[in-house]
LUMNUZA-171464 format. One record per residue (C-alpha): chain; residue number from 1; residue in one letter; x, y, z. Coordinates in pm, whole numbers. Layout:
REM residues N
PT unit pos code      x      y      z
PT    A NUM    A      X      Y      Z
...
***
This chain:
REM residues 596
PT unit pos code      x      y      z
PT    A   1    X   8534  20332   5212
PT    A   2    X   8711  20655   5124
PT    A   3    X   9077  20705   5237
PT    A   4    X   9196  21061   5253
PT    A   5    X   9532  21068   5354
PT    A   6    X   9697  21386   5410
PT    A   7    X   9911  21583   5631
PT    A   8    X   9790  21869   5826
PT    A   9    X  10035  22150   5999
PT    A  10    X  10179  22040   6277
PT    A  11    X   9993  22289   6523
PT    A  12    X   9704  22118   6433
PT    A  13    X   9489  22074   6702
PT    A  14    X   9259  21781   6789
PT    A  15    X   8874  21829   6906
PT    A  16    X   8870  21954   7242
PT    A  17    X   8758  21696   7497
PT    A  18    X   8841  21420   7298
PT    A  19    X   9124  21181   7484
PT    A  20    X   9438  21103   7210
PT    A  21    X   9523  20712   7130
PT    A  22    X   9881  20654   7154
PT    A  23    X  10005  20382   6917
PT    A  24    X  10175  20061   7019
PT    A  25    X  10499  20127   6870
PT    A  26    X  10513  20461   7052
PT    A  27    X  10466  20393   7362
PT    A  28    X  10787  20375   7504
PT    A  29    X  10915  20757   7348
PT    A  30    X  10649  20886   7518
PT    A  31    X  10725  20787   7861
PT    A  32    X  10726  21083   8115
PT    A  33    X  10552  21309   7859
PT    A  34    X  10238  21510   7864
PT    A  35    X   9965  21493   7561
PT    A  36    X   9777  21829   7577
PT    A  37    X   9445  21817   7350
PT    A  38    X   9470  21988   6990
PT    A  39    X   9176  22012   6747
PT    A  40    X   9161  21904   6385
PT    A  41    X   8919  22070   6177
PT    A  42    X   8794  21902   5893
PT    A  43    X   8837  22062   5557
PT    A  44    X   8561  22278   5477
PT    A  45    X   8633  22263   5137
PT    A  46    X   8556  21868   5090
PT    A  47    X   8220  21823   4952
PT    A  48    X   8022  21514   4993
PT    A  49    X   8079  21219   4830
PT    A  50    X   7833  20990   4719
PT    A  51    X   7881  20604   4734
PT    A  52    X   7708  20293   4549
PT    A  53    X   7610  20035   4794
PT    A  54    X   7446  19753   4684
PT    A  55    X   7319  19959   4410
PT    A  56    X   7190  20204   4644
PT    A  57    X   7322  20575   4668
PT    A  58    X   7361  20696   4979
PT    A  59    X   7546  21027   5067
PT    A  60    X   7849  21016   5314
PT    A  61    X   7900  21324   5471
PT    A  62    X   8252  21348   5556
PT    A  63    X   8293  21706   5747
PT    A  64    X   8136  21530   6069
PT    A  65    X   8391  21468   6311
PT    A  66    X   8179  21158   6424
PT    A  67    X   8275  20958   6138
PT    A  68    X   8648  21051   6064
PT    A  69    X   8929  20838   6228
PT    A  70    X   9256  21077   6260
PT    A  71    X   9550  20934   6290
PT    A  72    X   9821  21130   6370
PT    A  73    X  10202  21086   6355
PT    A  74    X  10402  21254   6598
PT    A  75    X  10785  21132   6430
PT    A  76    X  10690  21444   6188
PT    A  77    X  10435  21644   5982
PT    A  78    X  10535  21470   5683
PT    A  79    X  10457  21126   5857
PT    A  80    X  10116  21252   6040
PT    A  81    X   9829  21053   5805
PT    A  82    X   9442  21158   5885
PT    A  83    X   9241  20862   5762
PT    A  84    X   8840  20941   5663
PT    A  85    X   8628  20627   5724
PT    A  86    X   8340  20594   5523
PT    A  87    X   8012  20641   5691
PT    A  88    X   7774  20320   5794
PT    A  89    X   7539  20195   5499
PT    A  90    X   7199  20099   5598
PT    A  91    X   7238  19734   5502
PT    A  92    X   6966  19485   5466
PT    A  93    X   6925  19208   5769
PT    A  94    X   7117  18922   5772
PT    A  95    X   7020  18544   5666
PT    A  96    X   6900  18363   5959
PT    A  97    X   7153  18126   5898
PT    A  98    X   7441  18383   5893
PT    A  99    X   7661  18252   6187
PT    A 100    X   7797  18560   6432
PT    A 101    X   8130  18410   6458
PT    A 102    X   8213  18414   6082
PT    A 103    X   8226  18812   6084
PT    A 104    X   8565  18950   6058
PT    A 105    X   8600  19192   6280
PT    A 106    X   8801  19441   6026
PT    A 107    X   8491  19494   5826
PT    A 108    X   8316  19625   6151
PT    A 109    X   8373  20037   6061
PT    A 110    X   8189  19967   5736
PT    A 111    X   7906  19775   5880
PT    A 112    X   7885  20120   6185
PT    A 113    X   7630  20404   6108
PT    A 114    X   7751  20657   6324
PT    A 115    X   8074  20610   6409
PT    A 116    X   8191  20786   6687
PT    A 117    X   8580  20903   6731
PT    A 118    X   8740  20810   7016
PT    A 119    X   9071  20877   7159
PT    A 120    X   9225  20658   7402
PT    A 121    X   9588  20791   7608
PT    A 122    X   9776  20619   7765
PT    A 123    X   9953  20876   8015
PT    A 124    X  10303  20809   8145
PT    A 125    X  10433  21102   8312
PT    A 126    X  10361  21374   8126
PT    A 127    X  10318  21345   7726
PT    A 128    X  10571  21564   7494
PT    A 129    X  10387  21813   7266
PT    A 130    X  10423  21911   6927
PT    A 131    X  10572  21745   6614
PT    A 132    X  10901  21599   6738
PT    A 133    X  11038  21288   6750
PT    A 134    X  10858  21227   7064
PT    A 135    X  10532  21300   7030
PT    A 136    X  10339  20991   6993
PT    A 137    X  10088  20898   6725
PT    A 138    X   9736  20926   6756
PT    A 139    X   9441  20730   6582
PT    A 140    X   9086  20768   6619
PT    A 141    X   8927  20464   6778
PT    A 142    X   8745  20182   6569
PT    A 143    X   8361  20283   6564
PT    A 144    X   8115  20014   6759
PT    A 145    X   7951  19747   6517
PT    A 146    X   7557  19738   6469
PT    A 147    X   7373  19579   6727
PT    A 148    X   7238  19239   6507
PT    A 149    X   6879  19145   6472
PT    A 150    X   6760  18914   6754
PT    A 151    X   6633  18567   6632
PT    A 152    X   6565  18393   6958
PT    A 153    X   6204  18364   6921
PT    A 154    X   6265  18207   6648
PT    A 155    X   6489  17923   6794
PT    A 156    X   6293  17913   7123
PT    A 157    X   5945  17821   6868
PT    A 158    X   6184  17551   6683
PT    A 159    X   6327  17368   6982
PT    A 160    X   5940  17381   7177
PT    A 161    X   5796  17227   6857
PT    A 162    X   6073  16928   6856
PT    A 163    X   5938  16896   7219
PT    A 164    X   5561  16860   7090
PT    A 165    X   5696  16632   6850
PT    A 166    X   5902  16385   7062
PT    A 167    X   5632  16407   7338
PT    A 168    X   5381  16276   7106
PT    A 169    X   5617  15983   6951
PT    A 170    X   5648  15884   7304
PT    A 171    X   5322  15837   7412
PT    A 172    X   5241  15569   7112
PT    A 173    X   5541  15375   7297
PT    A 174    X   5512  15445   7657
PT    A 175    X   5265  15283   7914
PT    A 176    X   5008  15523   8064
PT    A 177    X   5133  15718   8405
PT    A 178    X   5025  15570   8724
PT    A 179    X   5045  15223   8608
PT    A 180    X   5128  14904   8810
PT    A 181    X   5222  14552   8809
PT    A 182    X   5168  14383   9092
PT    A 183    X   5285  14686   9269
PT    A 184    X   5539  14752   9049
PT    A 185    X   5485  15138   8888
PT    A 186    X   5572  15075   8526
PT    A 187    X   5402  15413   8389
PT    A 188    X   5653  15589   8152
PT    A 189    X   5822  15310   8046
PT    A 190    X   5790  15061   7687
PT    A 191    X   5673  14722   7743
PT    A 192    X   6016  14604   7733
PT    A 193    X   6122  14796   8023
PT    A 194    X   5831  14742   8253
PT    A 195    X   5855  14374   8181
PT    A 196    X   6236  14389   8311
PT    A 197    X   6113  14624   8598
PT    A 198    X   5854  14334   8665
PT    A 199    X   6067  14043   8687
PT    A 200    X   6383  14238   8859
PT    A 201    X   6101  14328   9131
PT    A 202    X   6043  13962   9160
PT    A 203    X   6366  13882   9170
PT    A 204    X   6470  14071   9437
PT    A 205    X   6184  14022   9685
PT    A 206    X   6292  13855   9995
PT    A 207    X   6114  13588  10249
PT    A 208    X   6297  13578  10582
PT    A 209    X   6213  13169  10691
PT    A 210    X   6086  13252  11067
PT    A 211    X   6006  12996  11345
PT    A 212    X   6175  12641  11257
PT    A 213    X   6334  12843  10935
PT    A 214    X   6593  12996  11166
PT    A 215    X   6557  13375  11007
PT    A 216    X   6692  13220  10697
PT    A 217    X   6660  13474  10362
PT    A 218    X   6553  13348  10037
PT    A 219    X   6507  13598   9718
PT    A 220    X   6284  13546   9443
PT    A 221    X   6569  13453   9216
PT    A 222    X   6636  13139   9450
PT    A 223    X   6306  13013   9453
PT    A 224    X   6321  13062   9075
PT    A 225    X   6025  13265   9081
PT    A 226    X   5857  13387   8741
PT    A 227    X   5574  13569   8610
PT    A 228    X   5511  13621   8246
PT    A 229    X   5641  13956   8272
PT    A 230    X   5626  14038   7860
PT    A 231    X   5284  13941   7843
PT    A 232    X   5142  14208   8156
PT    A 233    X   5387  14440   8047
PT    A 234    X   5251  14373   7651
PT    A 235    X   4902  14363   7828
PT    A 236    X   4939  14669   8045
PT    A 237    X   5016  14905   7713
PT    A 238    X   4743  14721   7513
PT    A 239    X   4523  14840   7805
PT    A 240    X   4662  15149   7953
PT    A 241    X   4892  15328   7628
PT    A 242    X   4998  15646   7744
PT    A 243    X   4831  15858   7439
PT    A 244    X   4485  15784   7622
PT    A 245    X   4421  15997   7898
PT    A 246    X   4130  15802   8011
PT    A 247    X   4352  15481   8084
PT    A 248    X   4582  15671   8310
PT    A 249    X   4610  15581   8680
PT    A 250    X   4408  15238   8633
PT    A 251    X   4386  15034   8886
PT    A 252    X   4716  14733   8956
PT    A 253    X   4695  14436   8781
PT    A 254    X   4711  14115   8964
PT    A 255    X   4955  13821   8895
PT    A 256    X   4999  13467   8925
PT    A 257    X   5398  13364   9031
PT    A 258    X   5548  13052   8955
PT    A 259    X   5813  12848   9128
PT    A 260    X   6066  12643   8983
PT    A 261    X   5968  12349   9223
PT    A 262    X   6331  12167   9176
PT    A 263    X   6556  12459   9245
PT    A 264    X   6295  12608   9542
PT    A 265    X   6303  12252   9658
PT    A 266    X   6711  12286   9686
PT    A 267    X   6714  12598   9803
PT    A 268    X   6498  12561  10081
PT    A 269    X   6628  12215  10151
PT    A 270    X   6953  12410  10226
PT    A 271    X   6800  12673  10397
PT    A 272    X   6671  12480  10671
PT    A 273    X   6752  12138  10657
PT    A 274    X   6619  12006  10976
PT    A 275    X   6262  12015  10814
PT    A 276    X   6321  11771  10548
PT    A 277    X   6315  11372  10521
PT    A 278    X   6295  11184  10167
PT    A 279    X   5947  11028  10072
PT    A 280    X   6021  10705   9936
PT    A 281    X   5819  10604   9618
PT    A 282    X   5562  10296   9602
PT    A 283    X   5688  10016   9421
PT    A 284    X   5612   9745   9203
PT    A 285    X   5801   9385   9243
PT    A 286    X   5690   9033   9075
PT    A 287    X   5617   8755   9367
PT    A 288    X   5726   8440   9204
PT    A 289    X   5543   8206   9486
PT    A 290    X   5230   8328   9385
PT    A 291    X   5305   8433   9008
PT    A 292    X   5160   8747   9058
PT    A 293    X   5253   9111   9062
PT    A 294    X   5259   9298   9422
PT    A 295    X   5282   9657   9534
PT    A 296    X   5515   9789   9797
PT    A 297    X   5366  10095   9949
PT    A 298    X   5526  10462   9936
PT    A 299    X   5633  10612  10237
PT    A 300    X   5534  10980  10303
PT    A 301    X   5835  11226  10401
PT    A 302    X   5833  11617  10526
PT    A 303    X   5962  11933  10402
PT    A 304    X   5841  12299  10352
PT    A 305    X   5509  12376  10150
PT    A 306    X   5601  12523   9807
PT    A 307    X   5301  12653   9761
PT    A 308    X   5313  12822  10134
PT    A 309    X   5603  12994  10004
PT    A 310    X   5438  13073   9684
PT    A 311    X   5171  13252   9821
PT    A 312    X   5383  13443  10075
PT    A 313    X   5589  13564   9791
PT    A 314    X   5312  13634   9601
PT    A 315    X   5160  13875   9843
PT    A 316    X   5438  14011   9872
PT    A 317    X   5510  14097   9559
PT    A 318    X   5176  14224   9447
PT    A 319    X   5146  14465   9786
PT    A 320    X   5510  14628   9672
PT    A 321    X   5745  14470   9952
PT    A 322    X   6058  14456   9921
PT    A 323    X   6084  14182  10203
PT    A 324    X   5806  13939  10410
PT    A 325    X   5806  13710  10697
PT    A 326    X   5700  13404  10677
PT    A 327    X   5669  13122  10967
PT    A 328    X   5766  12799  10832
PT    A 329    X   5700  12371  10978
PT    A 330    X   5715  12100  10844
PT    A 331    X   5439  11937  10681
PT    A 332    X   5406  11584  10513
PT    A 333    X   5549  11574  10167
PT    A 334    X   5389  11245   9959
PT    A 335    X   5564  11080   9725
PT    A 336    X   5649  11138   9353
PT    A 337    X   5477  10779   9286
PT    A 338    X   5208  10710   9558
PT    A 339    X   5083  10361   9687
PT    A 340    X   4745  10396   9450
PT    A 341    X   4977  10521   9109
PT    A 342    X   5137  10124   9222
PT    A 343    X   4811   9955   9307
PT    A 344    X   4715  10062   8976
PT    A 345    X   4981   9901   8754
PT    A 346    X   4942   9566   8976
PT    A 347    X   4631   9548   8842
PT    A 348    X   4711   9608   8466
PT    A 349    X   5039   9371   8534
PT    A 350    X   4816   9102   8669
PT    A 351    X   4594   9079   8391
PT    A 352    X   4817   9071   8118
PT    A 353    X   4958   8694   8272
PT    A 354    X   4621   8611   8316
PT    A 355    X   4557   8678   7928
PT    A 356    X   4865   8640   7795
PT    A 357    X   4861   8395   7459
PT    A 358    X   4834   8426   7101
PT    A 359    X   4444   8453   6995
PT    A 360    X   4264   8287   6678
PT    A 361    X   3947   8479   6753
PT    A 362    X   3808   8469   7098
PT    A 363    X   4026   8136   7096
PT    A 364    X   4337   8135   7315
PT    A 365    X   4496   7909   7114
PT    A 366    X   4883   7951   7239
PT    A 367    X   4853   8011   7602
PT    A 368    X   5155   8159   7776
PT    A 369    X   5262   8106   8166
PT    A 370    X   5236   8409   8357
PT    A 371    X   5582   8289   8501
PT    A 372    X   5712   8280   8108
PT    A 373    X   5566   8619   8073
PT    A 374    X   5659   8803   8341
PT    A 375    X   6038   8734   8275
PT    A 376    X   5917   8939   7930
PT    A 377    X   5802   9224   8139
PT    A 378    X   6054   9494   8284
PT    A 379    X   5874   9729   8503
PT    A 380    X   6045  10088   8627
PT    A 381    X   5918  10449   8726
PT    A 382    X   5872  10669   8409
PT    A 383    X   5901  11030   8361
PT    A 384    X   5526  11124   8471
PT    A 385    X   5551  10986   8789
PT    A 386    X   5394  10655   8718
PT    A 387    X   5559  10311   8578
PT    A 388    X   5644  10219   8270
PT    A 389    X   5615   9880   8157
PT    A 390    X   5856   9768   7907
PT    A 391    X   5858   9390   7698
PT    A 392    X   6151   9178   7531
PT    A 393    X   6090   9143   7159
PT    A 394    X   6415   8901   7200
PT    A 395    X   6251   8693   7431
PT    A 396    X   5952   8631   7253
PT    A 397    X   6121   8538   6943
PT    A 398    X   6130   8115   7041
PT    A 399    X   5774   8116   7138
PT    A 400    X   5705   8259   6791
PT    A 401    X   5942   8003   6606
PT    A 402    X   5707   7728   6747
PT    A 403    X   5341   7913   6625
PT    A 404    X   5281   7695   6264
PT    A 405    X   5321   7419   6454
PT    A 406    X   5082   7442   6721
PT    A 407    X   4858   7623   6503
PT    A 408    X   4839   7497   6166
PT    A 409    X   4538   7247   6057
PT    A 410    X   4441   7068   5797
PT    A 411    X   4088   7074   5676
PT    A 412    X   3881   6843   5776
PT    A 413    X   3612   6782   5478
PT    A 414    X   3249   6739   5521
PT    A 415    X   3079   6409   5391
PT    A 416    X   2753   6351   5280
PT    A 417    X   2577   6006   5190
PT    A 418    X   2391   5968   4920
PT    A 419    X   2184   5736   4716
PT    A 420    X   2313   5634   4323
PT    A 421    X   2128   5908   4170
PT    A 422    X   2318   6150   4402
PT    A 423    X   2033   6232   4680
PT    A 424    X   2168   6338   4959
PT    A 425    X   2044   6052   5269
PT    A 426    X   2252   6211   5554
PT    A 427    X   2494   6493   5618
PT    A 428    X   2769   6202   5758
PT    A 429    X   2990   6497   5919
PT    A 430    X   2984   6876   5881
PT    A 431    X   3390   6897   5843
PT    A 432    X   3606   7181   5957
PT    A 433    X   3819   7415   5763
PT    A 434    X   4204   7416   5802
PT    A 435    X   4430   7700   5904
PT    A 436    X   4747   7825   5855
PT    A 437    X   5007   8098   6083
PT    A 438    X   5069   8389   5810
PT    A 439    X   5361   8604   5835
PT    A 440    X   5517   8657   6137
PT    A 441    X   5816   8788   6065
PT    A 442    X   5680   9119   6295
PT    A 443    X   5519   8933   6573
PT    A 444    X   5741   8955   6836
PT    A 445    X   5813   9330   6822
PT    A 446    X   5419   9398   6777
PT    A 447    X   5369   9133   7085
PT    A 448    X   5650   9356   7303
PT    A 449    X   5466   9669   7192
PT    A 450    X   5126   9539   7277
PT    A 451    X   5222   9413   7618
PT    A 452    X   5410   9729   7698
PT    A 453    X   5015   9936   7644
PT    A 454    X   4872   9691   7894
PT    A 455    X   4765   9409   7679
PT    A 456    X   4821   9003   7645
PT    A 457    X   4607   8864   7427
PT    A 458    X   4803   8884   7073
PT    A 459    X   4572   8829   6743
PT    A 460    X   4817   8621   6555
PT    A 461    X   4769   8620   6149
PT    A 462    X   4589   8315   6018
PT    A 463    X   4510   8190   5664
PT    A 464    X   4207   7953   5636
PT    A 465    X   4222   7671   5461
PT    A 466    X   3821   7621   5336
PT    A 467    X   3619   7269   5382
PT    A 468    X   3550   7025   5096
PT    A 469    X   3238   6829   5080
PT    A 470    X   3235   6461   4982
PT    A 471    X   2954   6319   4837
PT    A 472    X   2964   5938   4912
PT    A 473    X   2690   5712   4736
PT    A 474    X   2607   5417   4889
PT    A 475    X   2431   5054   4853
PT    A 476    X   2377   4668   4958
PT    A 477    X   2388   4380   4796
PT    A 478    X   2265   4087   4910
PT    A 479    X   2326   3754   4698
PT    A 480    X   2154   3447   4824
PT    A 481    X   2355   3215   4619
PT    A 482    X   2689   3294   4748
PT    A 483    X   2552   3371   5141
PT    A 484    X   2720   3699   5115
PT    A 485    X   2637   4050   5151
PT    A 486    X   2821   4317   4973
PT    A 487    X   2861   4673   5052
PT    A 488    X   2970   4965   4827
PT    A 489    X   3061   5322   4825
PT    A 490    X   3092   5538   4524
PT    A 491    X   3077   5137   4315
PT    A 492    X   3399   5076   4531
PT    A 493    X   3328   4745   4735
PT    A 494    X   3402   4872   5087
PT    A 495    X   3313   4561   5264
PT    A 496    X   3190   4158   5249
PT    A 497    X   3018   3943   5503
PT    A 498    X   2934   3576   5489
PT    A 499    X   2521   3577   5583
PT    A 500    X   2261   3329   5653
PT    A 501    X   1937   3429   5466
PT    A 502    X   1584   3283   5507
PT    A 503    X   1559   2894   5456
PT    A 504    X   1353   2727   5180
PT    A 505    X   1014   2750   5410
PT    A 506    X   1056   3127   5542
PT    A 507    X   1277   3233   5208
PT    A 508    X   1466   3581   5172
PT    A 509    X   1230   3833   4939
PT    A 510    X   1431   3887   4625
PT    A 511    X   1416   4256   4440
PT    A 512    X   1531   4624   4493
PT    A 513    X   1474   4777   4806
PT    A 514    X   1555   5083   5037
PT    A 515    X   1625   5122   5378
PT    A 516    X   1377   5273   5576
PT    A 517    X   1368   5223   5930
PT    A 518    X   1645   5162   6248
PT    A 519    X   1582   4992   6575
PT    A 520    X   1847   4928   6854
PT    A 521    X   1666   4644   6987
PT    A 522    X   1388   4476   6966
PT    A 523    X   1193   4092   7054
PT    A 524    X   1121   3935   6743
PT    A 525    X    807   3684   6639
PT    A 526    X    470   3685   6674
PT    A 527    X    507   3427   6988
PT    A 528    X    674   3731   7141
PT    A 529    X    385   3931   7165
PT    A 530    X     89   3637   7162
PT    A 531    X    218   3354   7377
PT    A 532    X    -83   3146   7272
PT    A 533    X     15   3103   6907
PT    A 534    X    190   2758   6864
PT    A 535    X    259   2847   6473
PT    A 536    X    543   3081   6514
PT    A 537    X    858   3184   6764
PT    A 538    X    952   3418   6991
PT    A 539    X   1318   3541   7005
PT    A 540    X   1393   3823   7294
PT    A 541    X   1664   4092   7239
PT    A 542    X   1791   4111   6884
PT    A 543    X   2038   4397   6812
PT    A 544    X   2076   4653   6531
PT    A 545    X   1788   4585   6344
PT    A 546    X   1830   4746   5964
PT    A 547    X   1483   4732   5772
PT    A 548    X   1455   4716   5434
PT    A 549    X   1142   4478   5330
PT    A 550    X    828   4406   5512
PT    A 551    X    907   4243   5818
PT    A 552    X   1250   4175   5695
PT    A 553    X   1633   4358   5825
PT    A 554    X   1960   4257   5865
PT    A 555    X   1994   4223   6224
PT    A 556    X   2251   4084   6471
PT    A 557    X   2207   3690   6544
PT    A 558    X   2332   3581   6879
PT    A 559    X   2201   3214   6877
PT    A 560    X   2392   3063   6622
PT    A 561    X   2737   3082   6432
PT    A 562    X   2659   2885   6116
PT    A 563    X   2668   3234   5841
PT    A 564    X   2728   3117   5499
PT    A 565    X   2393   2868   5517
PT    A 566    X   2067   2976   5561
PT    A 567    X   1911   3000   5873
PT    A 568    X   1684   3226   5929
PT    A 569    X   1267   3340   5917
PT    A 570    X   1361   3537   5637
PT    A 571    X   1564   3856   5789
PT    A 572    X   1894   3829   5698
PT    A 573    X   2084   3741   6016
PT    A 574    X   2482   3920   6036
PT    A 575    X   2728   3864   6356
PT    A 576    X   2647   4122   6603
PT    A 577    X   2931   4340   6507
PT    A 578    X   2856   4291   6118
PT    A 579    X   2484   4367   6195
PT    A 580    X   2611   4711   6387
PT    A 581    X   2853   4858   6124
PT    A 582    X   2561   4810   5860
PT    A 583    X   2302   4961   6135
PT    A 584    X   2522   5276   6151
PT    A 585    X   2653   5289   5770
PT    A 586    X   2325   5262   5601
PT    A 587    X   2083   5514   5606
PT    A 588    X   1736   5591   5540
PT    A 589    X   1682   5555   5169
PT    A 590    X   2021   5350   5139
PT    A 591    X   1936   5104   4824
PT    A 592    X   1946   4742   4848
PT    A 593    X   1949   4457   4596
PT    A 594    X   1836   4104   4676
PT    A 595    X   1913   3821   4385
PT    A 596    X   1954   3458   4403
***
């Protein structure tokens, strides 16, 4: 900007109609005074001036009245300064960033195109005239700034798009308007905030107990109603998300609410009091007359319906209301362990101490007493509202100390008879293996475990001892000399019996034999069976009859005692019990040796 500061005469006159400014400072000296209008005319002499503006030139023309600012002393010519503003430059537009506030307002007559000079008085009384020293100072008013460019388009198409933007982000998140819960509108809203809508709803809906229930009020929250409010709300936005028109307004979903049985139990318990009575449970008891287990029936008591209530609140809740009657009575309430829970266990108790041993197989070779164990047993309601049946590992400890001994065998081995060459004649006894208890260091506890599923037959451990077959060879020897028979086993004499052989006229055959027939009992001589014949005898009822020749045995001789001499027809004639032990020792094929 140009400054021209100069002093024009003091009957200088400013431009007619134009008002005077009267400076601050002045003021005061100019009180009762009278400004009359003077005119300054611009030197005509003054050319033009040019001026570089952002390496522009632009001519400022400053003989126009409309862009000089006068300012005019009145203390004295000398003093009076007349200030030339430079004219406006076309500038270019502002940044869109530039900020309105951070102009400074003194830089607002270079930023003014055409500038127009005003002149504000301020008239008290009249103003003095001329150049004294009161005459007040005049200055020609600051020219109005440019109006700025207007960018609110510009703004208004930024903030709408940030709209757009957040509208979209929302619907990815937000459940589809128009839909419900169970009555509950939870369009709008994240899954996380329906599913708290959801269960405060619940919470907060109200039965009012009529009839017997005295008007009594009981919220959701008291019954301890629930609903799996994350998973319908989760379910609702899989369903109905809020970015798909076509799932908008859908229809309510229904929902299934839960009671916390214990706490609605108390609270309606203290809500109406007069409609409840305790069931009493069935029970189980041993009766030690009969050794036998015996139930004690359960006795039914009364209360409210929970799952009345249930369904009252239910409805409720899925029709949207905030509050329902509902007429309450009382109705039977069974027992947490009914009579046929009991009747059941009886039976199960009752056949363990009819079982109730330790087993070798399908042998119950330990029995137990069912008095003994059912003072094992402990029987008490469990957790699932049946009874659970418990056994005393100590207990069954001394019953276990005394297995070996009541089980424990030894073999018995199996024998075999047999002639010297080692053919076997007959299978004398089949024998029996022998057993012994193996570890049972873990019996008891398995036992108590066993009995406690229902069971009392216990599979104890067992070694067995295997069978050993003895081969025993027998023979007879008969010696007529000495009157004797001889009997041995394995060439071990095992016995020796004074005889009486054949005499002289009916004598013993002599040689090597076998044994090859047996008869209890039998009449012997031909008399016996032809009465007629005078040349032979008849004797009735001879015992154990061994055969080993022709015609000949050892037999059992009843009619006389004289053994050691002969006596006989030629059979070889034993006592009777003699004759029996060699009837049952000998068998078919046994040998036998007959010397003199």
């Amino acid at each position: 900007m140009t400054d021209l500061a100069t002093k024009p005469d003091a009957d200088a006159e400013l431009p007619k109609g134009t008002p005077p400014v009267v400076d601050g400072e002045n003021q005061a000296d100019v009180e009762g005074s009278t400004v009359e209008s003077s005119t300054v005319e611009p030197e005509s002499a003054v050319e033009p001036e040019t001026a570089d503006v952002d390496g522009t030139d632009e001519v400022v023309d400053e003989t126009s009245p409309e862009e000089t600012t006068v300012v005019l002393d009145d203390a004295s010519p000398e003093d009076t300064t007349v200030v030339l503003d430079e004219p406006a430059v076309e500038r270019d537009a502002d940044p869109v960033d530039a900020d309105p506030a951070d102009a400074d307002p003194a830089d607002a007559t270079g930023e003014v195109e055409d500038a127009t000079v005003a002149m504000e008085s301020t008239h008290v009384g009249a103003a003095p005239t001329g150049n004294g020293p009161d005459a007040p100072a005049y200055a020609w008013a600051p020219a109005e700034p440019k109006p700025r460019k207007s960018r609110k388009a510009l703004w208004i198409g930024l903030g709408a798009g940030v709209a757009v933007t957040g509208l979209v982000a929302s619907s990815l998140v937000l459940i589809a308007p128009g839909t419900s819960i169970a009555g509950v509108s939870v369009g709008w809203l994240t899954p996380g905030a329906a599913a708290e809508a959801v269960q405060a709803r619940l919470a907060n809906t109200t039965i009012v107990l009529t009839g017997a229930g005295g008007d009594v009020e009981v919220t959701g929250a008291d019954l301890g109603a629930s609903v799996d409010a994350t998973g319908l709300a989760e379910t609702a936005f899989a369903e109905h998300p809020m970015w798909n028109v076509t799932a908008w307004f859908p229809p309510a979903d229904e929902v299934v609410v839960q009671l916390d049985d214990e706490a609605a139990t108390s609270v309606l318990r203290a809500a109406a009091p007069e409609l409840y009575a305790d069931p009493v449970d069935a029970q189980v008891e041993f009766d030690a007359a009969s050794t036998s287990y015996v139930t004690v029936p359960a006795e039914p008591g009364s209360g409210i319906d929970l799952e009345t209530v249930r369904q009252a609140l239910t409805d409720a809740f899925a029709s949207g209301q905030s509050e329902i009657e509902l007429p309450v009575e009382a109705v039977p309430v069974e027992a947490d362990i009914p009579t046929h829970v009991a009747e059941g266990t009886v039976g199960q108790l009752n056949t363990i101490l009819d079982t109730a041993g330790f087993y070798i197989g399908a042998e119950r070779t330990v029995p137990i007493d069912r008095a003994t164990a059912a003072s094992w047993l402990t029987v008490a309601p469990g957790d699932d509202d049946t009874f659970e049946i418990t056994a005393d590992a100590a207990a069954i400890q001394p019953h276990v100390d005394t297995l070996a001994a009541a089980v424990n065998r030894a073999p018995e081995n199996a024998k075999v008879i047999t002639d010297s060459a080692g053919k076997v004649l007959r299978e004398e006894s089949g024998g029996q293996s022998g057993r012994e208890v193996g570890d049972t260091s873990n019996v008891a506890s398995d036992f108590a475990s066993q009995l406690a599923e229902g069971s009392g037959a216990f599979a104890l451990p067992v070694n067995e001892v295997p069978v050993t077959t003895v081969a025993l060879a027998r023979r007879i020897e008969v010696d007529l000399g000495d009157q004797r028979t001889y009997m041995f086993e394995n060439g071990n004499l095992v016995q020796s019996y004074a005889i009486s052989s054949g005499r002289s006229a009916t004598p013993t055959p002599t040689g090597s034999f076998r044994v090859y027939a047996h008869t209890a009992e039998q009449d012997l001589g031909a008399a016996c069976r032809d009465p007629s014949r005078t040349d032979s005898y008849c004797t009735k009822d001879v015992k154990w009859l061994t055969w080993f020749a022709p015609d000949i045995a050892f037999h059992a001789t009843y009619w006389h005692n004289n053994f050691g001499n002969p006596m006989s027809h030629g059979c070889v004639n034993m006592p009777t019990n003699v004759a029996e032990f060699v009837y049952r020792w000998a068998p078919v094929g046994t040998e036998v040796w007959v010397h003199g």
